[in-house]
C-alpha positions in Angstrom: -54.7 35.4 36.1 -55.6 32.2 37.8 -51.7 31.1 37.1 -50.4 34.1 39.0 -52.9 33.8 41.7 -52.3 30.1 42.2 -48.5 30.1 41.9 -46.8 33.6 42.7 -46.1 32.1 46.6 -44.0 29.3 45.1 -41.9 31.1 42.4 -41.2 34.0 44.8 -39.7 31.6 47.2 -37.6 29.9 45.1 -36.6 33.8 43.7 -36.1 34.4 47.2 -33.8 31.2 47.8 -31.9 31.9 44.8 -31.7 35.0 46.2 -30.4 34.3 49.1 -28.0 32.1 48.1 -26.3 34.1 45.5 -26.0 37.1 48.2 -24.2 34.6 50.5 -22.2 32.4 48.3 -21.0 34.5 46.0 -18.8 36.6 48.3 -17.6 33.7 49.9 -15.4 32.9 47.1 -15.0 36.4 45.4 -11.1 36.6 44.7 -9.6 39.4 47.5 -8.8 42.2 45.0 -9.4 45.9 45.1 -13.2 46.9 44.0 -14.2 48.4 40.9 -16.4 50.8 42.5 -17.0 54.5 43.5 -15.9 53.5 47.2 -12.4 51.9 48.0 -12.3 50.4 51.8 -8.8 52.1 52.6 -9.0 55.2 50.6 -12.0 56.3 50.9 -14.3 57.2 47.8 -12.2 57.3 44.5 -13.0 56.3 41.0 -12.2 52.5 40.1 -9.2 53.5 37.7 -7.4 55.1 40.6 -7.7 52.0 41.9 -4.4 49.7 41.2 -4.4 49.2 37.9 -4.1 45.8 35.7 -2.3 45.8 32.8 -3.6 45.2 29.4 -4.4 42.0 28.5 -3.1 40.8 25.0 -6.2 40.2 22.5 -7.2 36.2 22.2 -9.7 34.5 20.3 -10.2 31.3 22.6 -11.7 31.3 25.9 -9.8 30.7 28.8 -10.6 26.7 28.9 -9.5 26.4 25.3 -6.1 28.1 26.2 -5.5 25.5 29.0 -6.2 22.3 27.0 -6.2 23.0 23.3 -9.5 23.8 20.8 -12.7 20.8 21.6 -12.1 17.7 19.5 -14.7 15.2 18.2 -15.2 14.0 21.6 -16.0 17.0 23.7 -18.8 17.9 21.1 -20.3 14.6 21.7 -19.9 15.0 25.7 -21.5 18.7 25.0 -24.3 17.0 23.4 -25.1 14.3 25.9 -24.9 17.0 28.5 -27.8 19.0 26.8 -29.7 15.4 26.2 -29.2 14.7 29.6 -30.3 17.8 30.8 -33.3 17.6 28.3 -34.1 13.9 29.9 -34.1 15.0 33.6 -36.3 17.7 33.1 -38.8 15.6 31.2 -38.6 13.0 33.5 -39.3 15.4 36.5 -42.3 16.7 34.6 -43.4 13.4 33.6 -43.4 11.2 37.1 -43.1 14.2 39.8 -45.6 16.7 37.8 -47.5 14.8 36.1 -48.1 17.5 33.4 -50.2 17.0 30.9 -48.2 18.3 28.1 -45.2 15.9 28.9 -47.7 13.2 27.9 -45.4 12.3 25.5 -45.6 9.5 22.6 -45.1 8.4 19.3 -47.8 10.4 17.7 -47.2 13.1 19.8 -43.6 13.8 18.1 -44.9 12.9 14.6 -47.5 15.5 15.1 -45.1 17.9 16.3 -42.6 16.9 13.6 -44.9 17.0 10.4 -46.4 20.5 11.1 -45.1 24.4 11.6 -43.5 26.4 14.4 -45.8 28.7 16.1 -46.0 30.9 19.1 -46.6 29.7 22.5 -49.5 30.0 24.6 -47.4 29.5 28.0 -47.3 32.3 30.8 -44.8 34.9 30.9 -42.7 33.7 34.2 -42.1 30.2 32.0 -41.5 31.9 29.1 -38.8 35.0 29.5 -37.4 33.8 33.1 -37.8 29.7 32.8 -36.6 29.4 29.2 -33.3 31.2 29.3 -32.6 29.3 32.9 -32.7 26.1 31.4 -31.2 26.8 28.1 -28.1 28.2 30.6 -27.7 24.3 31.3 -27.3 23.7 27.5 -25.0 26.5 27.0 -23.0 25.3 30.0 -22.9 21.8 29.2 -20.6 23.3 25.5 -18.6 25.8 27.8 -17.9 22.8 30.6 -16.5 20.6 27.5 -14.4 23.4 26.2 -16.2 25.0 23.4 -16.2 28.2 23.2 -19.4 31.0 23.3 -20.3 30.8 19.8 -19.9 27.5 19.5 -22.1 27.1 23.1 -24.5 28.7 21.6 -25.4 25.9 19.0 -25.7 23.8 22.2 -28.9 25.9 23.1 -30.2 26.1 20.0 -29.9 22.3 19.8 -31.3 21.4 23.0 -34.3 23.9 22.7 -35.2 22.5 18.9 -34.9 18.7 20.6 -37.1 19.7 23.7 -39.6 21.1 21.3 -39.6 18.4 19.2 -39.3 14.7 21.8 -40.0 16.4 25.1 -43.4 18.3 25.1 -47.2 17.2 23.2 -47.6 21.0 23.0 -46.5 22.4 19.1 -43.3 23.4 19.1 -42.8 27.1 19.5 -40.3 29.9 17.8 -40.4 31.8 20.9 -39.1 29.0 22.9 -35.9 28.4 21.0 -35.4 32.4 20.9 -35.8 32.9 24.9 -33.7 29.1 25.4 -30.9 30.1 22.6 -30.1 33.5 23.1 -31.4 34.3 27.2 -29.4 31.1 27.6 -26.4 32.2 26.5 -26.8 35.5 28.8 -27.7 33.4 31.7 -25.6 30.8 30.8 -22.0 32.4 30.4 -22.5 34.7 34.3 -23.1 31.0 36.1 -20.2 29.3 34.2 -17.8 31.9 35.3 -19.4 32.0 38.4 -18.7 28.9 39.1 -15.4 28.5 37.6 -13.9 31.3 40.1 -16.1 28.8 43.0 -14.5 26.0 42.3 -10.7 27.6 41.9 -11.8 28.9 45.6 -13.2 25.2 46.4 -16.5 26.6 47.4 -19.0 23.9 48.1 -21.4 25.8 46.9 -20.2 26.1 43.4 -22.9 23.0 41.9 -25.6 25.3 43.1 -24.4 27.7 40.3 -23.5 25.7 37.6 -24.9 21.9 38.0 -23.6 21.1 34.6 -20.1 22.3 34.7 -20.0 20.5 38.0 -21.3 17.3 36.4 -19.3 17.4 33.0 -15.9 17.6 35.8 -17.4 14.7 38.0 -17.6 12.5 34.8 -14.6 13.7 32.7 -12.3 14.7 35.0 -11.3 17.6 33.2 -9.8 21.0 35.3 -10.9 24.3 34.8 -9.3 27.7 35.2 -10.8 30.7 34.9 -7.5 32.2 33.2 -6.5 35.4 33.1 -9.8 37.3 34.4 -10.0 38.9 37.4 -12.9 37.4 38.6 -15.6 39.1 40.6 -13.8 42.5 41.2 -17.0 44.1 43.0 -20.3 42.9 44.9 -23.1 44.5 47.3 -26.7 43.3 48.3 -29.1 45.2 49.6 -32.7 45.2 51.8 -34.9 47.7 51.2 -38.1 48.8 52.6 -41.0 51.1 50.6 -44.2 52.0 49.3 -45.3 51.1 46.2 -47.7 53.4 44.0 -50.0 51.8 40.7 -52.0 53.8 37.8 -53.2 52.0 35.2 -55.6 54.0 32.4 -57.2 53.6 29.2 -59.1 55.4 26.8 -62.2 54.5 29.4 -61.9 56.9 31.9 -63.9 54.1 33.7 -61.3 51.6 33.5 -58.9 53.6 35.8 -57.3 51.8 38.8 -55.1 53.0 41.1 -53.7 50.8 43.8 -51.6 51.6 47.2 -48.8 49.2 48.7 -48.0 50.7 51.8 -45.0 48.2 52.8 -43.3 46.6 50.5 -39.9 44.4 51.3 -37.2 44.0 48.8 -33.9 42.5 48.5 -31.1 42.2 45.8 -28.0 42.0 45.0 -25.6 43.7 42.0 -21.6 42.2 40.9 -19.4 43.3 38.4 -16.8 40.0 36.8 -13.7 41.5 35.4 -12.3 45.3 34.6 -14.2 46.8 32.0 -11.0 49.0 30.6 -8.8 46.0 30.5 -10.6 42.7 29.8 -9.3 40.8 27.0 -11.0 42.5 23.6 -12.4 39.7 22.5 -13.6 37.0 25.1 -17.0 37.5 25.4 -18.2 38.6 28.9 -14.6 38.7 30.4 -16.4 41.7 31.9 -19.8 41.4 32.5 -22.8 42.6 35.4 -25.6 41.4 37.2 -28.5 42.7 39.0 -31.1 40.5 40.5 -34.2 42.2 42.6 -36.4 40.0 44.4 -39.2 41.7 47.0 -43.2 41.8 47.5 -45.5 41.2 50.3 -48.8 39.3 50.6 -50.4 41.3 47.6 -48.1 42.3 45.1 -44.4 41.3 44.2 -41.5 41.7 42.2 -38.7 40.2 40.3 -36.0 41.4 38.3 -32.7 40.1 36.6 -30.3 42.0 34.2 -27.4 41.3 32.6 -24.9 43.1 30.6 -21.8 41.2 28.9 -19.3 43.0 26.6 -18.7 40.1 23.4 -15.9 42.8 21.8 -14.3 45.5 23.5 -13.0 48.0 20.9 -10.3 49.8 22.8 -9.5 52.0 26.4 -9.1 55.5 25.8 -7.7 58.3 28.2 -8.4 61.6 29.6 -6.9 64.0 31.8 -9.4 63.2 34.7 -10.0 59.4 33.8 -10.7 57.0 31.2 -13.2 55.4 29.5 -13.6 52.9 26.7 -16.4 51.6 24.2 -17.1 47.7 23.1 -20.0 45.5 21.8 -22.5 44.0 24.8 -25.6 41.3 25.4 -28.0 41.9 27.4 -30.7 41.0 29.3 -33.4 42.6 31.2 -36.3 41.3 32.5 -39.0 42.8 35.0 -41.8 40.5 36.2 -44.2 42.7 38.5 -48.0 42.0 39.9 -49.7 44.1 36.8 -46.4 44.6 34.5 -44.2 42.3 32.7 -41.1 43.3 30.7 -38.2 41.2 28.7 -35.5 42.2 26.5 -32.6 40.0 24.9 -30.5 42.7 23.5 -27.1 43.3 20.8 -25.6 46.7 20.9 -23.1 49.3 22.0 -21.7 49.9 25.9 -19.9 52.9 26.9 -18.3 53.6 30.0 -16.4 56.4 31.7 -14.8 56.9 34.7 -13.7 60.5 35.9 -12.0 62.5 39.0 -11.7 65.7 39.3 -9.3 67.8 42.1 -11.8 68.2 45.0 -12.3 64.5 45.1 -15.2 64.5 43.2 -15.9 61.4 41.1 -18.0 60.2 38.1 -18.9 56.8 36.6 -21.1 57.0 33.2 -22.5 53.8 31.7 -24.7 54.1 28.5 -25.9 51.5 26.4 -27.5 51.2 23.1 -28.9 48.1 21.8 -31.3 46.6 19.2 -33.9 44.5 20.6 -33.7 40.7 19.0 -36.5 40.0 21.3 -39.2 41.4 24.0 -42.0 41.1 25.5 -44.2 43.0 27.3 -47.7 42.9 29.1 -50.9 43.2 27.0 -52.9 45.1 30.1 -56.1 44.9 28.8 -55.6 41.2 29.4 -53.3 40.8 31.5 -55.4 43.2 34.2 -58.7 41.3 33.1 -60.2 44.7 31.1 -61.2 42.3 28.2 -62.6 38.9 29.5 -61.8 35.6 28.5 -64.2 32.5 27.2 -63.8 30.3 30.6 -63.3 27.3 28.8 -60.0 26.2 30.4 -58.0 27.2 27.0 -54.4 28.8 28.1 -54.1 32.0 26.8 -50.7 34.5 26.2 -51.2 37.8 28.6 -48.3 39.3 26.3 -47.0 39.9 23.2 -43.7 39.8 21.3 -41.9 42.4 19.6 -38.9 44.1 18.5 -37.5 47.7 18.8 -34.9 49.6 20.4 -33.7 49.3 24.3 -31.4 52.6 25.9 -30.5 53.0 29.4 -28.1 55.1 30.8 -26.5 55.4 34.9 -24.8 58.0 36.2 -23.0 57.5 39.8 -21.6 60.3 41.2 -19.9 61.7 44.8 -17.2 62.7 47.0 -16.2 61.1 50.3 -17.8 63.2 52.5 -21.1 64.1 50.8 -22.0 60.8 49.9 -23.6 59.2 46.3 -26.0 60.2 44.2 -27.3 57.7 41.3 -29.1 58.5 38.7 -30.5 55.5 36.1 -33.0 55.6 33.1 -34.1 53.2 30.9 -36.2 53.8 27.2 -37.4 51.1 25.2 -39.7 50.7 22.2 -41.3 47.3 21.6 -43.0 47.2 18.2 -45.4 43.9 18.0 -44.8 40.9 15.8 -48.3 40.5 13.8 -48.4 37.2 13.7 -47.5 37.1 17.7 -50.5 38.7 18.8 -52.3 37.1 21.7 -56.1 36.0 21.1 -58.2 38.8 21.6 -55.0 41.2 21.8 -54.6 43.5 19.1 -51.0 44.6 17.5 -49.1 48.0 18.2 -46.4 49.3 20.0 -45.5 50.2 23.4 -43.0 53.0 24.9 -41.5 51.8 28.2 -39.5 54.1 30.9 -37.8 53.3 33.6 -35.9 55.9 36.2 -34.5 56.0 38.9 -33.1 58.5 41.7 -30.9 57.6 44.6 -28.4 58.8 47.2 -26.5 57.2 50.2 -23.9 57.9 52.4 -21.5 55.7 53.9 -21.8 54.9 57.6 -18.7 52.5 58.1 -16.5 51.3 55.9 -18.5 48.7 54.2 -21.7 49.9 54.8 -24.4 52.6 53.9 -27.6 54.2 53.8 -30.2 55.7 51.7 -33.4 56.1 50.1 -34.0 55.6 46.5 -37.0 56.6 44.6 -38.3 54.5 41.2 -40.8 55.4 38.2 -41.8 52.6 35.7 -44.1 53.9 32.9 -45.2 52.4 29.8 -47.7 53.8 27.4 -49.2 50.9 25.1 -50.5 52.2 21.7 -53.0 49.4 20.2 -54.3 49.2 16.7 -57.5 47.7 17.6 -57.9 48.3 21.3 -57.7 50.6 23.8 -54.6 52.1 24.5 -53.3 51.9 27.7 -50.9 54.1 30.1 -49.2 52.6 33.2 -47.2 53.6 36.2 -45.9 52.2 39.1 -43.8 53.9 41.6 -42.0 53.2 44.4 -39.6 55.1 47.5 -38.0 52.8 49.2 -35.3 53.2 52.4 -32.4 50.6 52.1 -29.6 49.5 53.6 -26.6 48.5 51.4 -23.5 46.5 52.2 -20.0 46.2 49.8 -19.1 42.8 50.3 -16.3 43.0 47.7 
């Protein structure tokens, strides 16, 4: 816990900055067409495909960038991989000479060592590992997209710069969970900030390094042009502030052991955007329709963090109803949760459905509902995380969390009419099932069953703005071969303000 303790001030204010600057940038440059949303500005609240509609695109197998200037030759794969070396050298070198961390003490026999023996699992906290890893294998995936390969082929830039940073750029072993989180959260992180920034810099925001500093580099130094094609860009965006209470429970087999814990003000802010039209993206770009929530918030004692994404890789066709449409594809994910006494990560592969609906007294109804295979999770052993089984002190860094596999469902519902407002509904199941051989020391193996609803309504009070209260449950029951099993919750009500920028 000492990490946490020591550090939680710093990382919540850079969450905070990158907060803030997503919720202020990105509508700066948001292309002016009409939202995808429940709410338009003119009309009132109607369902997006009443919206004006965009006509189909024809299927493509190239991304945009390819389109403009022809499939990556010899030499753009060797720009891609300096990029990720580069990348790979200014991080080290900021570790090395600003940081001075130990474990970019870095020589000779450190790399043979690390060469001549197996990969194993990490040791390194759970911030580092689920939200640090997959940001900076976003600068290796975005270093193959900004020199015109395409996502698949991006993603061998990840893999390559995680395996070379295991290898060259750490004394620490080099570790499978590592080039999991760097390969594939990169990719999810990775693809949002290159379109991102490719709609910034079509606007000529000044802001558009901040989102990608490698596709701003690779255009410095090649002078290469990029388009973001035929997408439509952001198509919808809101932030939010919200102020609550937050409720904990934790309990084990030990009636003993059972805390409960009161936050009676807690300040939160975030932000949600949707990139393209889910009904009429091209079939198969990956993420030419894609969304992102980010939730940053706390107070002196507790905080929270939390970034999703959702990007469809293959939509498999639009259909069409008397009251609407709706349509089905293939999607990535990622969802990760990092809380005072709960962590939670998910890179994901599955199914996405959505539905839109209106009915003759203005009534109107978005589904979404995903189903997806967990590649990877993690989740919070509690017995260690919360200090229930103590440690040697002997200054040994040791994993508060496990890694597993399993299934990951969620499913939103938005619903309303013009005059009686918006009620959302959203729930999310997941089963994480450990990895054996990724059991912390002094954890035990096992699985755990994570919920996650929510309950909200608002009503609009101008055009682009509204109020309402929204109401949270986060439970997870842990079931553990060889320790106590553990059951968690953590609830929150919250006010909040919410404005459509887009």
């Amino acid at each position: 816990m000492y990490f946490y303790r020591k550090n939680v001030s710093s990382v919540l204010a850079v969450a905070l900055a990158v907060f803030i600057m997503m919720s202020t940038v990105l509508p700066a440059f948001s292309q002016s067409v009409p939202p995808v949303l429940l709410f338009d500005r003119d009309n009132g609240f109607v369902p997006e495909y009443a919206l004006p509609d965009v006509e189909e695109r024809e299927p493509s197998s190239v991304s945009d960038f390819e389109q403009d200037s022809g499939k990556p030759g010899i030499k753009d794969w060797l720009f891609a991989g300096a990029g990720v070396l580069a990348s790979n050298a200014a991080l080290f070198s900021f570790n090395h000479f600003v940081m001075q961390a130990e474990y970019a003490e870095v020589d000779g026999d450190t790399i043979y060592d690390n060469l001549s023996h197996q990969w194993v699992w990490d040791q390194d906290t759970f911030v580092v590992n689920q939200l640090g890893h997959p940001y900076q294998g976003s600068f290796y995936f975005c270093s193959g997209r900004a020199n015109g390969l395409s996502f698949m082929q991006s993603l061998l830039c990840t893999s390559f710069g995680s395996v070379t940073w295991e290898y060259f750029c750490e004394n620490e072993r080099q570790s499978v969970n590592d080039l999991i989180c760097t390969t594939f959260g990169g990719a999810a992180f990775g693809e949002v900030l290159h379109r991102l920034y490719l709609e910034a810099h079509e606007q000529k925001s000044p802001f558009a390094f901040i989102l990608s500093p490698m596709d701003a580099l690779t255009g410095v130094i090649t002078g290469k042009t990029q388009s973001r094609g035929q997408d439509d860009g952001i198509t919808s965006f809101q932030n939010y502030l919200m102020i609550g209470s937050v409720f904990e429970n934790e309990d084990t087999d030990s009636p003993e052991t059972e805390n409960s814990t009161v936050f009676p003000v807690n300040f939160s802010g975030g932000f949600n955007l949707e990139y393209g039209n889910a009904f009429t993206c091209r079939k198969n770009v990956p993420y030419s329709f894609f969304t992102m929530d980010v939730l940053v918030g706390g107070t002196k004692d507790y905080f929270a963090v939390s970034i999703r994404t959702e990007g469809i890789l293959y939509r498999f066709g639009t259909g069409y109803t008397d009251n609407g449409r709706y349509m089905l594809g293939c999607s990535m994910l990622f969802d990760a949760s990092w809380k005072k006494n709960t962590a939670f990560s998910v890179d994901g592969l599955g199914l996405l459905y959505r539905m839109n609906s209106e009915y003759d007294n203005g009534f109107s109804v978005i589904l979404n509902a995903n189903a997806s295979w967990v590649l990877f999770g993690g989740n919070d052993y509690y017995n260690l995380y919360s200090g229930n089984i103590k440690l040697p002190d002997d200054g040994v860094e040791r994993r508060l969390y496990d890694y597993g596999t399993g299934f990951y469902t969620r499913c939103e519902l938005t619903a309303g009419q013009k005059s009686f407002g918006t009620f959302g509904a959203k729930a999310m199941f997941c089963g994480l099932f450990s990895f054996e051989t990724a059991v912390p020391a002094y954890g035990s193996d096992g699985f755990a069953l994570i919920f996650n609803g929510d309950l909200s309504y608002d009503h609009i009070i101008t055009k682009n703005f509204s109020l309402g209260i929204d109401g949270n449950l986060y439970t997870k029951y842990g079931c553990y071969y060889e320790s106590e099993n553990v059951f968690q919750t953590v609830t929150a009500v919250s006010l909040y303000g919410k404005r459509l920028m887009k």
